[in-house]
C-alpha positions in Angstrom: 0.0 0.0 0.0 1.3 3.8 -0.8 2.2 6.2 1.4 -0.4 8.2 -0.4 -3.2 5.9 0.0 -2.4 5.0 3.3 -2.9 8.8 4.0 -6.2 8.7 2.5 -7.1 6.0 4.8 -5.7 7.6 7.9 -7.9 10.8 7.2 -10.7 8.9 6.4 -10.1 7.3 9.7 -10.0 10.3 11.4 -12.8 11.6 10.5 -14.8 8.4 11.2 -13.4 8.4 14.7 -14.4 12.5 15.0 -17.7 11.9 13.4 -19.0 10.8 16.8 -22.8 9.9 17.9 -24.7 13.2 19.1 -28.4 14.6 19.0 -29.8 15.3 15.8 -28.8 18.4 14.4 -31.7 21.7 15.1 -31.4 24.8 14.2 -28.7 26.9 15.4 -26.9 30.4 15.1 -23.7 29.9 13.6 -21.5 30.1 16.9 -23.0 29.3 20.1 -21.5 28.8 23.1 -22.6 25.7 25.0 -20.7 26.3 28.2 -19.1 29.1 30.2 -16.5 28.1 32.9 -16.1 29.4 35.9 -12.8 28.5 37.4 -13.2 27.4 41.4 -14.1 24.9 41.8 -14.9 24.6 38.2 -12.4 24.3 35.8 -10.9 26.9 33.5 -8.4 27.6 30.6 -10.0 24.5 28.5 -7.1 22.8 26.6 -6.3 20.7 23.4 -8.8 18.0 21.9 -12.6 17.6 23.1 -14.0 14.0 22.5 -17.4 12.6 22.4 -18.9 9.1 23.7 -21.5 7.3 21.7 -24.2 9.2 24.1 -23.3 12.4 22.7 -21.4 13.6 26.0 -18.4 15.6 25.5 -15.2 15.6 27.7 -12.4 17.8 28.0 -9.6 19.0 30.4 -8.4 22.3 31.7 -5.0 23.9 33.0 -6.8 25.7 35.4 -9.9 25.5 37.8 -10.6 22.8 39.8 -8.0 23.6 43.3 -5.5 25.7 44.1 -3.8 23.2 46.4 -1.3 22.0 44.0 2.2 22.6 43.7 2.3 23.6 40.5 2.7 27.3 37.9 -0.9 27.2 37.8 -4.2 25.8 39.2 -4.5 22.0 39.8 -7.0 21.5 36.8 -9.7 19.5 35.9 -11.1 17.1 33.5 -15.0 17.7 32.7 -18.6 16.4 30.8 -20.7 18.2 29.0 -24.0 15.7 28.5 -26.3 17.7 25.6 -29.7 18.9 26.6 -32.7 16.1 27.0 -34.7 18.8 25.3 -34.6 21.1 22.4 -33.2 24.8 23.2 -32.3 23.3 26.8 -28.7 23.8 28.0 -25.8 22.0 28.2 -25.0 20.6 32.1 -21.6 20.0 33.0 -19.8 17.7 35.6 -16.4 18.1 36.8 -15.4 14.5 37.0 -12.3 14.8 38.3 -9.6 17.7 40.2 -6.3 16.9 40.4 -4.2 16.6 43.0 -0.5 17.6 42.6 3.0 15.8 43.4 2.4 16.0 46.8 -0.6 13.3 46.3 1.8 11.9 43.6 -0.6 12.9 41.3 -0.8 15.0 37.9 -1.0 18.8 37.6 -2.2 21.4 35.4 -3.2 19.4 32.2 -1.7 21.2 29.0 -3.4 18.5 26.5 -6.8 17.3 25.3 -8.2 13.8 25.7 -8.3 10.5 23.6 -10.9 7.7 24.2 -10.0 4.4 23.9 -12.7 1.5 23.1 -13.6 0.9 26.4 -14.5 4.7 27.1 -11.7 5.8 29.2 -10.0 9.1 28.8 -6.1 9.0 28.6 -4.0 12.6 29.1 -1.0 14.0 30.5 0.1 16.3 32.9 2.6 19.4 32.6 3.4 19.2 36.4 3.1 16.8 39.5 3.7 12.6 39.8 7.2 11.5 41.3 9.3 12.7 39.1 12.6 14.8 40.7 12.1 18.2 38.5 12.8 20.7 40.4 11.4 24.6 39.1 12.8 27.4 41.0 14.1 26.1 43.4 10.6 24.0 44.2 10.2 20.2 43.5 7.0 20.0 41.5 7.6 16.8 39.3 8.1 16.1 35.9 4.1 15.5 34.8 2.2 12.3 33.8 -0.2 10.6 32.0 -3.3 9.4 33.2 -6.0 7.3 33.0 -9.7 8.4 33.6 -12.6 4.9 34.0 -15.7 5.5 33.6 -17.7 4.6 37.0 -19.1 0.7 37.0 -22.7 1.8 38.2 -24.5 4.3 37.2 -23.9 7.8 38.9 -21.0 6.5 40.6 -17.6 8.3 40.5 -15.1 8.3 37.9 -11.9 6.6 38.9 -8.5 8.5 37.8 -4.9 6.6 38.0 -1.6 8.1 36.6 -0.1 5.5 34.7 2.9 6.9 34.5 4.8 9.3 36.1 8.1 10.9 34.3 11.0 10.4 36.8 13.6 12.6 35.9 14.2 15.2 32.9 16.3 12.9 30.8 12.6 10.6 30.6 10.9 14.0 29.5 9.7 17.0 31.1 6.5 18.8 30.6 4.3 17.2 28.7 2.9 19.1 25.8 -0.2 18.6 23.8 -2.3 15.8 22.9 -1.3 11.7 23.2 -2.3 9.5 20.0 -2.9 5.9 19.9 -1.4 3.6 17.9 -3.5 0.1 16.6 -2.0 -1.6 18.9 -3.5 0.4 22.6 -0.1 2.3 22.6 0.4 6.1 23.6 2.6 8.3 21.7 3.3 11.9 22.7 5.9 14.7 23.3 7.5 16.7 26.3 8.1 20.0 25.6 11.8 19.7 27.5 13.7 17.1 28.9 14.9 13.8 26.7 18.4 14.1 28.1 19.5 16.9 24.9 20.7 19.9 24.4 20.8 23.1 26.3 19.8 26.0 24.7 15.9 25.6 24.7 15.4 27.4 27.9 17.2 28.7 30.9 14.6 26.9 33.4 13.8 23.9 32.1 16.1 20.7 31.0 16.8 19.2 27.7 15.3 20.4 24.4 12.3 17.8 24.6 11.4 14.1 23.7 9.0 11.9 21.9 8.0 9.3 24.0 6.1 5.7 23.5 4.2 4.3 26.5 3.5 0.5 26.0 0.6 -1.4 28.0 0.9 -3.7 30.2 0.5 -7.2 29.0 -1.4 -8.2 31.7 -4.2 -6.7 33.8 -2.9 -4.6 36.8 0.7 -4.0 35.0 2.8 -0.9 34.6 2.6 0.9 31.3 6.3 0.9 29.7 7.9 3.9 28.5 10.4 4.5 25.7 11.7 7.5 24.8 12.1 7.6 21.2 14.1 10.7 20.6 15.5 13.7 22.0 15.8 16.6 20.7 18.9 18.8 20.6 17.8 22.5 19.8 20.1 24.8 18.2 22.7 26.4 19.8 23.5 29.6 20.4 25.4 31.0 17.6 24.4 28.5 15.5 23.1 29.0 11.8 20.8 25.9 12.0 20.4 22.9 13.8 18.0 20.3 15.4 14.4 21.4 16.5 13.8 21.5 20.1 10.1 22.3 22.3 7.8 19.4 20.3 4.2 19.7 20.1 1.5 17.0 21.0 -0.6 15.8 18.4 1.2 13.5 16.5 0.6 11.5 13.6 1.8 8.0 12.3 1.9 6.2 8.9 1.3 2.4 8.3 5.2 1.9 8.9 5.0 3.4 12.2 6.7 6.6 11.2 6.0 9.4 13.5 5.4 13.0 12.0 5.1 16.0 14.1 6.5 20.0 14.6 8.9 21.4 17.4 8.1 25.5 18.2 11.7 26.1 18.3 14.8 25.2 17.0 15.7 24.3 13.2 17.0 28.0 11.5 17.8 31.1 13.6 18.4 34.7 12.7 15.9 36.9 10.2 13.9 37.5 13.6 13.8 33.7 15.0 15.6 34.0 17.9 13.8 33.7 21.1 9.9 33.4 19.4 9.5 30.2 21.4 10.0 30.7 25.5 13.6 31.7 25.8 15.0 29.4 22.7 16.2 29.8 19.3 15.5 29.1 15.6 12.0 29.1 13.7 11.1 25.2 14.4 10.8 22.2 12.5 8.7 19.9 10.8 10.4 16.5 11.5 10.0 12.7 10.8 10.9 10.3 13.2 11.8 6.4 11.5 11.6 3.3 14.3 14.3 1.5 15.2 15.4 -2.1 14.0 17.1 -2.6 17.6 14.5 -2.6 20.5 15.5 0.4 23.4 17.3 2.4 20.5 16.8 6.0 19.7 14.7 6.1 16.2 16.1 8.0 13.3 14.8 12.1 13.0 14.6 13.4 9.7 13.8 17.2 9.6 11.8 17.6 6.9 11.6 21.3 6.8 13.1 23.8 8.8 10.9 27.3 9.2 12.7 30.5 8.1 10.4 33.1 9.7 9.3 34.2 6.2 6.9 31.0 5.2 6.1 30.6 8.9 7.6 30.4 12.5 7.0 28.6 16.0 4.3 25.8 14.8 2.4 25.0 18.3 0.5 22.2 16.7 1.1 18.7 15.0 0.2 18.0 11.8 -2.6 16.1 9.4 -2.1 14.1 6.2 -4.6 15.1 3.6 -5.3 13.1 0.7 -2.1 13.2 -1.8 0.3 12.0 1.2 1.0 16.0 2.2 1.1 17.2 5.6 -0.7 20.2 6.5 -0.2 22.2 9.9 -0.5 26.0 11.1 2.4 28.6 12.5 1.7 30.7 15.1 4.2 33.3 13.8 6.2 34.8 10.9 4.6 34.7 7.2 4.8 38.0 5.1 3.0 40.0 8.0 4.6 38.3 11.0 0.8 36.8 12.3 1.4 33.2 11.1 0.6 31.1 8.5 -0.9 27.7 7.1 1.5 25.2 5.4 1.5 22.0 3.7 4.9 19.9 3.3 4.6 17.5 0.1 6.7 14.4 -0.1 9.9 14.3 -2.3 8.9 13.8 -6.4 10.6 11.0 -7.6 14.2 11.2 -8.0 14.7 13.5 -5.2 15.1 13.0 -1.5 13.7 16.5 -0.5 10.5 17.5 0.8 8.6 20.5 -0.5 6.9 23.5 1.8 4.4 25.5 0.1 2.0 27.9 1.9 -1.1 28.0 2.1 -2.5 31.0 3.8 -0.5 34.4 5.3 -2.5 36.0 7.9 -2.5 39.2 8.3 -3.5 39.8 11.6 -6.1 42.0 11.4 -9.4 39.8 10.9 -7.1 36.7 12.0 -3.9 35.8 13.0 -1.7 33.6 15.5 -3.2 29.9 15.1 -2.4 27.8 17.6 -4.1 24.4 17.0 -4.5 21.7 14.5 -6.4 21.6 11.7 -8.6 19.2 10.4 -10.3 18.4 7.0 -13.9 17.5 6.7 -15.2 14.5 4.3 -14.9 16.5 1.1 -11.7 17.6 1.9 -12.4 20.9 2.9 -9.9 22.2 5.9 -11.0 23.8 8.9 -9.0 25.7 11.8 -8.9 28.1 14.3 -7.0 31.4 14.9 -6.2 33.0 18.8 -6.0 36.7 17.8 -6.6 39.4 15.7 -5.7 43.2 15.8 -9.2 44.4 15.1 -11.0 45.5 18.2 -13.8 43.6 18.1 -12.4 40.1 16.6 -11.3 37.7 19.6 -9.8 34.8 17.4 -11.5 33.2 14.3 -12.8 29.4 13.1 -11.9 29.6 9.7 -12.3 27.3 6.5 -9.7 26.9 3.4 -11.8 25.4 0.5 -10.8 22.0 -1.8 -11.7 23.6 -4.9 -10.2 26.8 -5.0 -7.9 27.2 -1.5 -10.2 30.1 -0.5 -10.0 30.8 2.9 -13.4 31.4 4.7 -13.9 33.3 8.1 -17.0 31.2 9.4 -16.8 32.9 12.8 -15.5 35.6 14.7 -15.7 35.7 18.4 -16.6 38.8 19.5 -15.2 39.2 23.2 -17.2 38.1 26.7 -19.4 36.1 26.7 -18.4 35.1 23.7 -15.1 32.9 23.9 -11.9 34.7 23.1 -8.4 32.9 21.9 -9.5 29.5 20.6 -6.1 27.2 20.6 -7.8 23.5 20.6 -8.4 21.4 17.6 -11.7 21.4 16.0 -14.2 18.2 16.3 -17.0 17.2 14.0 -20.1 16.4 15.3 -22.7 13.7 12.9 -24.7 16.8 12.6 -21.7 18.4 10.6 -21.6 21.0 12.9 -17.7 22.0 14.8 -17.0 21.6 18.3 -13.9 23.1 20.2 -12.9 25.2 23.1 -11.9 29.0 23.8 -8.9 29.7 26.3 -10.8 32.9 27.6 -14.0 34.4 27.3 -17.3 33.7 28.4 -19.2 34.8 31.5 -17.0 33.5 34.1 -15.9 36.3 36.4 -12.9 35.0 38.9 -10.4 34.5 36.2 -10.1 38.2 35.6 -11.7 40.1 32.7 -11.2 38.2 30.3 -13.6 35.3 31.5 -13.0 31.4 32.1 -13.3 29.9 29.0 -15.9 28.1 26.7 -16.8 25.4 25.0 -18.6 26.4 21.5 -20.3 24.6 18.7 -20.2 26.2 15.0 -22.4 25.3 12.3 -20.4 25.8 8.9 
């Protein structure tokens, strides 16, 4: 089978895993917001993917909310349901199904990724903060971060039941985990740590290492310890240096039928024309990057940077990437472009004869009615693309969903958020829903009132 048609089926799979069970579709407004966080003892600051159970209830975590007990940068944070309403115009309820705890409970804290679902209906995570690890931040021990495990409770109305299954021990296993896991066919968990991986020094004067990409393997039998591997660390580029390897990886990774991981790193790859120090205290533009396996079990895979950003077609990507139908990988930079607000990409294979793959962009934004996107995108069954932007310099726009057409690459403002309490700065992946309408989250916004001005954060659904 083809690279190519193996990336056909790998969308198609995608969207059959998005296109989830939910109520049939009424009439709506094009944006509305389903829920408004409120931060304690709610959550707040909703982060990476939403999912959906064959009921129609959707779940999602948060970086903040929840308790303030933890030892952590921020809140303790949460992970939440929203069940849809048992009538038509009723409203959303949500449940807070579970707060977490912090290192000193040997737990996870402050979630800085979205949620996958495995066939069973648990939810599966990771932490930036907390668990047993020996990171130390300032001078305070506050742990290296996790990943979790959330099971559904065995009787209904009983409580969910949350374990870490596994907690990163030291920065040389990874440090920070960043973004959202992905499973493999096989029940394994792939991810990235924005530091640590046991590389490189010049990603940040705080934090260890230049990141890792990490495996965790289940346990063969029932009651076992997940496995981890660490697949590859990353070296950054020094100080000085024209180019070099990419460093800060993002969640959200993707795999081909060969077990080839593809994915971005914020920093690292070229420095200079205005690169230096986009991502938190680092250098160079990032990376688009291709990790191969290993033929010896336990051995760092192979990385092949398949495009470096130059701050002119794009800088500091702070979201993985999505195969579309020829094989090409598309993916959004928060910065650079023509007017310094970002861009969309696609990266396209090397033609035959040539070992080189091809960057082409898609989309310069200019800031104004959109700019800095901050998520994934993804592409709806007739191949349309669909993303979201955090900012914009016109008073009144608060981020954007947008929409890049198949037939002509037209790029389509569907909605604008329009400040509280409306959401402000989306920066999750998009979902589709069977009724064809979008799903996702806003960082801010809504009518939450103790996380400042700017509100709590939503959940919104958009109809295209």
């Amino acid at each position: 089978m083809s690279v190519v048609l193996y990336a056909t089926l790998a969308i198609v799979a995608l969207l059959a895993s998005a296109v989830i069970a939910y109520a049939q579709k009424s009439t709506l407004p094009a944006e509305q917001v389903l829920y408004s966080f409120q931060g304690l003892p709610d959550g707040a600051q909703p982060v990476g993917a939403v999912v959906f159970d064959s009921a129609g209830n959707l779940y999602g975590a948060t970086t903040e909310g929840g308790s303030s007990s933890c030892i952590s940068v921020a809140q303790c944070g949460t992970v939440y349901e929203l069940s849809p309403p048992s009538s038509k115009g009723g409203s959303w309820t949500e449940t807070v199904l579970y707060i977490f705890k912090g290192n000193t409970f040997n737990d996870g804290a402050s979630p800085v990724g979205g949620l996958v679902m495995d066939s069973a209906g648990n939810l599966y995570g990771s932490t930036a903060y907390g668990g047993t690890g020996n990171c130390v931040l300032l001078g305070t021990l506050m742990g290296c971060g996790t990943v979790y495990e959330l099971s559904p409770p065995t009787q209904s109305g009983g409580a969910w039941s949350e374990k870490v299954i596994y907690s990163f021990p030291d920065a040389a296993h990874g440090y920070k985990p960043n973004g959202d896991l992905t499973f493999d066919s096989l029940g394994n968990l792939y991810g990235a740590t924005e530091f640590g991986g046991g590389y490189g020094t010049s990603c940040d004067p705080y934090f260890q290492y230049c990141g890792a990409i990490f495996e965790l393997i289940p346990p063969q039998q029932q009651g076992g310890a997940w496995t981890e591997q660490v697949l590859y660390g990353f070296k950054g580029t020094a100080r000085g240096a024209l180019a070099g390897d990419g460093g800060a990886p993002n969640g959200g990774l993707v795999l081909d039928r060969y077990r080839n991981i593809y994915g971005t790193t914020m920093a690292g790859g070229f420095t200079g024309g205005g690169c230096d120090g986009l991502s938190v205290g680092s250098a160079g533009c990032g990376t688009v990057f291709k990790l191969v396996p290993s033929h010896t079990k336990g051995e760092m895979w192979t990385e092949e940077i398949l495009y470096r950003f130059n701050g002119i077609e794009g800088a500091d990507p702070s979201a993985g990437v999505v195969f579309d139908e020829s094989g090409d990988l598309c993916g959004s930079a928060f910065g650079g472009g023509t007017d310094g607000h970002g861009t969309l990409f696609r990266v396209a294979p090397p033609s035959q004869g040539s070992k080189v793959w091809v960057e082409s962009t898609l989309y310069n934004f200019d800031g104004h009615s959109a700019g800095g996107p901050a998520a994934s995108l993804i592409f709806d069954p007739t191949g349309n693309l669909y993303g979201t932007s955090s900012s914009a310099t016109n008073t009144d726009a608060r981020g954007t969903v947008f929409r890049i057409q198949r037939t002509d690459q037209t790029f389509q403002i569907i909605h604008t958020f329009k400040t509280v309490p409306d959401g402000e700065t989306p920066a999750s992946p998009l979902l589709f829903a069977t009724n064809g309408d979008l799903f996702g989250t806003t960082q801010a916004g809504g009518t939450g009132t103790t996380c400042g001005v700017g509100g709590c954060g939503t959940v919104f659904e958009v109809e295209p």
